[in-house]
C-alpha positions as CSV (number, residue, x, y, z in Angstrom):
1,X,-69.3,18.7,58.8
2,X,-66.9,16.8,60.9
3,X,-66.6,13.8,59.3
4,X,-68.1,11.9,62.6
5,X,-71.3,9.3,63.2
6,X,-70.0,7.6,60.2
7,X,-72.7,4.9,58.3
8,X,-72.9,3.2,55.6
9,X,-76.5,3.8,54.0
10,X,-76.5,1.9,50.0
11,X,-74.0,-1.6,49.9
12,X,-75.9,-3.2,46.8
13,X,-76.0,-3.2,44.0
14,X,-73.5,-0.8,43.2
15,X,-70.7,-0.1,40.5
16,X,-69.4,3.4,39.8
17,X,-72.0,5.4,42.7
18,X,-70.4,9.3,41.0
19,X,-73.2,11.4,41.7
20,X,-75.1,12.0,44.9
21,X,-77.6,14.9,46.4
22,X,-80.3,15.1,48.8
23,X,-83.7,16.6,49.0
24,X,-84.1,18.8,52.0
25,X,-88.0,19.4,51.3
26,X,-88.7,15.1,51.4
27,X,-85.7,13.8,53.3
28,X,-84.7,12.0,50.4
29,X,-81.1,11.3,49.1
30,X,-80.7,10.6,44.8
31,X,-77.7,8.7,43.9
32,X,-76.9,7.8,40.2
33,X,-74.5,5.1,38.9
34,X,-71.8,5.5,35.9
35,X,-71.3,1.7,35.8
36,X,-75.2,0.3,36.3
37,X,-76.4,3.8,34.2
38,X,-79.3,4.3,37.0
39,X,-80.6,7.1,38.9
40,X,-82.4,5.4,42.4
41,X,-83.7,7.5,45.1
42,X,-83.9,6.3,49.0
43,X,-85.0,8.0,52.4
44,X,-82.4,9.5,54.8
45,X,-81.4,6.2,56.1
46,X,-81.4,4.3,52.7
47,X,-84.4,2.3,53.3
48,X,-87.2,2.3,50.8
49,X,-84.9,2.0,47.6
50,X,-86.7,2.8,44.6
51,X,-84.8,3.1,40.6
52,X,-86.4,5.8,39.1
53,X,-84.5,5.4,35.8
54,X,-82.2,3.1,34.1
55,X,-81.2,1.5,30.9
56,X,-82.0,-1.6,32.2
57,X,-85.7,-1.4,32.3
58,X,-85.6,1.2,29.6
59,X,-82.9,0.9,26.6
60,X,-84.0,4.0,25.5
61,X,-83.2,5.9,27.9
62,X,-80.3,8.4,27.4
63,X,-78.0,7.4,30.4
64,X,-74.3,6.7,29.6
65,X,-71.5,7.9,32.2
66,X,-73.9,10.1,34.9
67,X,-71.4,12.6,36.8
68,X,-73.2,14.8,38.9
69,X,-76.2,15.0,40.1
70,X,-79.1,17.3,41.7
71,X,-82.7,17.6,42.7
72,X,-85.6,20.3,42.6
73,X,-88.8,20.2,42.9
74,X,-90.4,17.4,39.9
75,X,-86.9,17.3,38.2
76,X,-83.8,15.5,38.1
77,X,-80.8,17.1,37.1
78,X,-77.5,15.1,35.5
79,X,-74.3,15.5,33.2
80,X,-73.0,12.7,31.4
81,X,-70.1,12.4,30.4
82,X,-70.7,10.4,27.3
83,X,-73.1,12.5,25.9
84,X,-71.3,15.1,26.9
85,X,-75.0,17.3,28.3
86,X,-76.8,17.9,30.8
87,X,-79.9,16.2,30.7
88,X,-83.4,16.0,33.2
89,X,-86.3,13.8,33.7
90,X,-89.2,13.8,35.9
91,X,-87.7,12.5,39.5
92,X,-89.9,9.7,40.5
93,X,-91.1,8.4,37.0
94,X,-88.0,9.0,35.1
95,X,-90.2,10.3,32.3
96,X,-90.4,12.6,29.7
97,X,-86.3,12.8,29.7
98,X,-84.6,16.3,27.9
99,X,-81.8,17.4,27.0
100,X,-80.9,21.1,28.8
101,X,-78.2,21.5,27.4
102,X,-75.4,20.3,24.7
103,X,-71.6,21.0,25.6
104,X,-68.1,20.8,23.8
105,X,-66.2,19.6,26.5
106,X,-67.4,16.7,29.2
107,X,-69.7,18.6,31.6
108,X,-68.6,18.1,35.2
109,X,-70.9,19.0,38.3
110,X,-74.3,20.6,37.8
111,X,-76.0,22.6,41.1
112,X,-79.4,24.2,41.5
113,X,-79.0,27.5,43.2
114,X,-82.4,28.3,45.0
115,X,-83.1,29.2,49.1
116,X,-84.9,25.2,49.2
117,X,-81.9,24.1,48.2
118,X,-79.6,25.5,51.3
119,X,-81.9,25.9,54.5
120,X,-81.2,28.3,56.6
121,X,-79.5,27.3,60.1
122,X,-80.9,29.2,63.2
123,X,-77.6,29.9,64.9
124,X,-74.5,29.2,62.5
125,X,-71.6,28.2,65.2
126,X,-69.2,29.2,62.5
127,X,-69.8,32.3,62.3
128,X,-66.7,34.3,62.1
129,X,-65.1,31.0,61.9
130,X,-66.0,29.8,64.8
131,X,-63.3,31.6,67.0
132,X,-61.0,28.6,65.1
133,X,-57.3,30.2,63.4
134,X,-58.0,27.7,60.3
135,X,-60.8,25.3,59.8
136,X,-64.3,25.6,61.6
137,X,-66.6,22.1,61.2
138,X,-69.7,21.6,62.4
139,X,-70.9,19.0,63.8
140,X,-74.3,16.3,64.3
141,X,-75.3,18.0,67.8
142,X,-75.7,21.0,66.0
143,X,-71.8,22.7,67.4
144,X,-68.7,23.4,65.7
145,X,-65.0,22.0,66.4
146,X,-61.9,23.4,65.2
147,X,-59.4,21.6,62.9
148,X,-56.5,21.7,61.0
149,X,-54.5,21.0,57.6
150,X,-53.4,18.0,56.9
151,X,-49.4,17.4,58.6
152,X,-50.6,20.4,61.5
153,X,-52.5,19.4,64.9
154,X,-54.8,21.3,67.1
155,X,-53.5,22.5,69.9
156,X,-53.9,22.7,73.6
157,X,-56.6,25.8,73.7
158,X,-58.4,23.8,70.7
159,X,-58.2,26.7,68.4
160,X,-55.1,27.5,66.9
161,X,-52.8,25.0,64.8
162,X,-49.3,23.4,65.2
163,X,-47.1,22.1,62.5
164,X,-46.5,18.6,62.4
165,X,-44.0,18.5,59.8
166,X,-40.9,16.4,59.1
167,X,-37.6,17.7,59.7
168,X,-37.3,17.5,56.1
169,X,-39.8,20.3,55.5
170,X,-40.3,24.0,55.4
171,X,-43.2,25.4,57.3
172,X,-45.7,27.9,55.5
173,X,-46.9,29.9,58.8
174,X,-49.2,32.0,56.9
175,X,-51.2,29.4,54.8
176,X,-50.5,26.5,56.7
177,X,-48.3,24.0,54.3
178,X,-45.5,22.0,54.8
179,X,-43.2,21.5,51.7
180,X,-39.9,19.9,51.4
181,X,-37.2,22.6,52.4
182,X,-35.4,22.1,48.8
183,X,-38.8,24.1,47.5
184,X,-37.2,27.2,49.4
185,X,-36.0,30.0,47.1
186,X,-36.0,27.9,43.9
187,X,-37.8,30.7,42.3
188,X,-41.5,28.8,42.6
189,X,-43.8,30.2,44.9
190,X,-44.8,27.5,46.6
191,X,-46.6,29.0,49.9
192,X,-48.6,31.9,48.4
193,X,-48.6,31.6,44.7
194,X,-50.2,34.7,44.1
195,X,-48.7,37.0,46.7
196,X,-45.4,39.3,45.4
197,X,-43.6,37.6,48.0
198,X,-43.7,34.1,49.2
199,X,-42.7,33.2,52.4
200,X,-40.8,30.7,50.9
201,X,-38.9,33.6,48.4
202,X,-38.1,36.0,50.1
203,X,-36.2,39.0,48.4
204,X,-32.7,37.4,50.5
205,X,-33.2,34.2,47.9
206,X,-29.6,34.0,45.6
207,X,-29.5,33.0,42.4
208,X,-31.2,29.7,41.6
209,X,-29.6,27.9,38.5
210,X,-31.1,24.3,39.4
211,X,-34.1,22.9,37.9
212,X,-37.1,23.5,39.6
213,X,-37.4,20.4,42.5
214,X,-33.7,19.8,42.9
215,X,-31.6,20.9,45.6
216,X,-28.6,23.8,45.1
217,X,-25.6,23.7,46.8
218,X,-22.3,25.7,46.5
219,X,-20.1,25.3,43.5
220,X,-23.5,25.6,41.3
221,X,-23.7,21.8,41.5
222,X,-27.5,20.6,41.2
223,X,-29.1,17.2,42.8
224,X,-32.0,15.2,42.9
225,X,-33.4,15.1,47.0
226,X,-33.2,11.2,46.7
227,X,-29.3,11.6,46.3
228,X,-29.6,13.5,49.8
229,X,-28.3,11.6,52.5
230,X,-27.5,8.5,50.8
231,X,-24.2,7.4,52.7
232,X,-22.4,9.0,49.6
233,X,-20.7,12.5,48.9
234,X,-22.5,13.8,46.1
235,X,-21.0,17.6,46.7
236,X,-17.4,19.0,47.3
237,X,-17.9,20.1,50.8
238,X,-19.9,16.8,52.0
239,X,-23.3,19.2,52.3
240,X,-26.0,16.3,51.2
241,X,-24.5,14.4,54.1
242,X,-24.9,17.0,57.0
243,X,-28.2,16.6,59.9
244,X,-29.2,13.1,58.3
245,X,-30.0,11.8,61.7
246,X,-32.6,14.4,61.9
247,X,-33.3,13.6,58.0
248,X,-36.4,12.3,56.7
249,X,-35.7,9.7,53.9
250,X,-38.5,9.7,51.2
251,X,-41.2,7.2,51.4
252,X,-40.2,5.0,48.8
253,X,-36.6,4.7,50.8
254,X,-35.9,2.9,54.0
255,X,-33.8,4.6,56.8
256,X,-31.1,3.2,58.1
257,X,-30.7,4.2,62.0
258,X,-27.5,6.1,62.8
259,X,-25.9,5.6,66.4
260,X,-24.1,8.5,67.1
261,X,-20.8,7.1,65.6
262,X,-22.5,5.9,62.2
263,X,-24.6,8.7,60.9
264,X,-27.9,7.7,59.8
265,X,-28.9,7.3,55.8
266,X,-31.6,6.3,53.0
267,X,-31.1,3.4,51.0
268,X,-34.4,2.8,48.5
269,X,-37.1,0.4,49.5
270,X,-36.4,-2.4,47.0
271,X,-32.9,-3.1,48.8
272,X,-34.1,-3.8,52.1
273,X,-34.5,-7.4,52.6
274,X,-32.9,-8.5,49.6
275,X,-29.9,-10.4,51.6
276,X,-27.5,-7.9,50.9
277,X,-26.6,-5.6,53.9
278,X,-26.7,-2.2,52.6
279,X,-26.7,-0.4,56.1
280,X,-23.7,0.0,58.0
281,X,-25.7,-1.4,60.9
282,X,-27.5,-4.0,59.0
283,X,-30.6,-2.9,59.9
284,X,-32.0,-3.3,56.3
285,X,-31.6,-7.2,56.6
286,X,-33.2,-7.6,60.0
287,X,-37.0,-8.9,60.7
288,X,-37.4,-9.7,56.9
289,X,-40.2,-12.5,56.5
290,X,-39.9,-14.7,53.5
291,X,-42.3,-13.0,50.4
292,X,-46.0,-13.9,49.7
293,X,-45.3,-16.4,46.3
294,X,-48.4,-18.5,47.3
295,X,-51.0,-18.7,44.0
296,X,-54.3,-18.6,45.3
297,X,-57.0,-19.8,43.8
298,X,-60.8,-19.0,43.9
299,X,-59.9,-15.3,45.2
300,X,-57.9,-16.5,48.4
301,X,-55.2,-14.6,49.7
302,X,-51.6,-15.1,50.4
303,X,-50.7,-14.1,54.1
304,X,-47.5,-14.7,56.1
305,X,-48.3,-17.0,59.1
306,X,-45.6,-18.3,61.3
307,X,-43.1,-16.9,58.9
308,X,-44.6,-19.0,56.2
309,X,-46.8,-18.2,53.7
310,X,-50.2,-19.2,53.6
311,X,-53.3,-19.2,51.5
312,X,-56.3,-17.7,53.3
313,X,-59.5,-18.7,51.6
314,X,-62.9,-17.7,51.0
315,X,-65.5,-19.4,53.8
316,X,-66.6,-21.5,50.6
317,X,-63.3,-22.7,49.6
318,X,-60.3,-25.2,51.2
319,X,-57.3,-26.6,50.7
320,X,-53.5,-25.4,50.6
321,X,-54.2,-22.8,47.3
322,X,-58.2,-22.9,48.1
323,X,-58.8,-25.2,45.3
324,X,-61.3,-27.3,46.8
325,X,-65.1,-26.4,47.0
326,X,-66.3,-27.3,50.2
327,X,-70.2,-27.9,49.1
328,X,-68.5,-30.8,46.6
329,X,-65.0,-31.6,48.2
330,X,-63.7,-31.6,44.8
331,X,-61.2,-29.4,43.0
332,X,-62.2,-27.4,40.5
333,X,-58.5,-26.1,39.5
């Protein structure tokens, strides 16, 4: 599906919801919880909640750290995690619970393969993919929409996909990827890993003698891609210093604007706003607001108001750190 029509069905009552399925035959969806060890059962729209089987109303019952879970015709179907099986019980009683089956290892997702358990659609709108060049998605009205990767966009004729990477990356055409452009010919194939050759290593690739992530220049000299573009020369030649207007800095580093004079660098995150100028420009010292120190009490939360900060407090609570209970007017801190 396309992700669209988004609702929010079960808000109560809730503490590790894992393991979810639905019953095509009665339009009912079966959710177990690893924190509350129950198995509850709802119609389409979560109304008419009912707990089938729990450890509250039964001790006994063998429910520890529920998974997965599925649904056909009088059984329920879960692994635990715990227990480390996959266990079933009667789907609206919870009774006459059984062990399937016993496992070495922690048993991950269970699935009942049967025709009741995929209906058939009448017309499937991706079929052939839909006329998309990556992914086809259906969608509520019973039609399809194309989309794309993550870091590519749909185009104009809504079929076909357009990269959206960074400067800082290398564009997989063929399986639709962006990785940093340090990845290319580093002897990992890192575009298709189980083709003989990888758009990103090609036969041209030279010698790599770097470790695996770092970035080769000439001379054999190795560095790490935070050292790129840092405002220092790292390499003989100046090469970590070249294109770092059209750089992107990692996302733990601030950027420090260049203005075609002063080329542009990264400095890490922790030095901006730390009354030191680091940039050239000062950029990294500019529109700082003072730090959230506030101690909040009773779960409030510190916010910057005014450039000051400021306790925000729960609708029951008052008072500069929200120690006061407003029902009383006295503080319980």
């Amino acid at each position: 599906m396309d992700g669209s029509r988004t609702q929010t069905l079960i808000t109560e009552n809730l503490g590790w919801p894992n393991a979810l399925t639905i019953s095509y035959e009665t339009k009912e969806i079966w959710w177990a919880d690893a924190k509350e060890d129950y198995i509850a059962v709802a119609d389409l729209n979560g109304k008419n909640r009912k707990v089938v089987h729990s450890r509250s109303s039964n001790p006994t019952a063998n429910i520890h750290h529920i998974f997965s879970l599925t649904v056909f015709e009088n059984w329920i179907y879960w692994s635990d995690w715990e227990t480390k099986t996959v266990e079933k019980c009667d789907k609206y009683s919870g009774l006459n619970q059984t062990t399937v089956s016993k496992l070495i290892h922690r048993p991950m997702d269970v699935k009942v393969f049967h025709p009741f358990r995929q209906p058939k659609m009448e017309a499937n709108p991706c079929l052939n993919n839909g006329g998309c060049h990556n992914l086809c998605l259906l969608t509520p009205e019973g039609g399809k929409v194309c989309a794309c990767p993550e870091h590519f966009l749909l185009a104009e004729d809504g079929k076909s996909c357009k990269s959206n990477c960074t400067s800082s990356n290398f564009v997989c055409k063929k399986t639709f990827m962006c990785i940093p452009r340090w990845w290319v010919c580093d002897t990992q194939k890192d575009c298709e890993p189980n083709s003989e050759e990888s758009e990103d290593e090609p036969l041209s690739c030279p010698p790599f003698n770097c470790t695996p992530g770092h970035v080769q220049f000439e001379g054999g000299v190795c560095l790490h891609p935070t050292l790129l573009c840092d405002g220092k020369n790292n390499t003989k030649n100046g090469e970590d210093e070249k294109d770092c207007d059209d750089h992107t800095c990692f996302s733990s580093h601030f950027k420090c604007q260049g203005n075609g004079t002063v080329q542009s660098m990264c400095i890490p995150s922790h030095k901006r706003c730390d009354g030191t100028h680091d940039c050239i420009l000062r950029q990294d010292e500019e529109n700082c607001v003072p730090d959230c120190d506030l101690k909040c009490k009773a779960a409030g939360t510190c916010v910057i108001e005014g450039g000051e900060p400021k306790c925000k407090c729960h609708s029951l609570y008052e008072g500069a750190t929200c120690e006061i209970y407003r029902c009383s007017g006295v503080s319980l801190f």
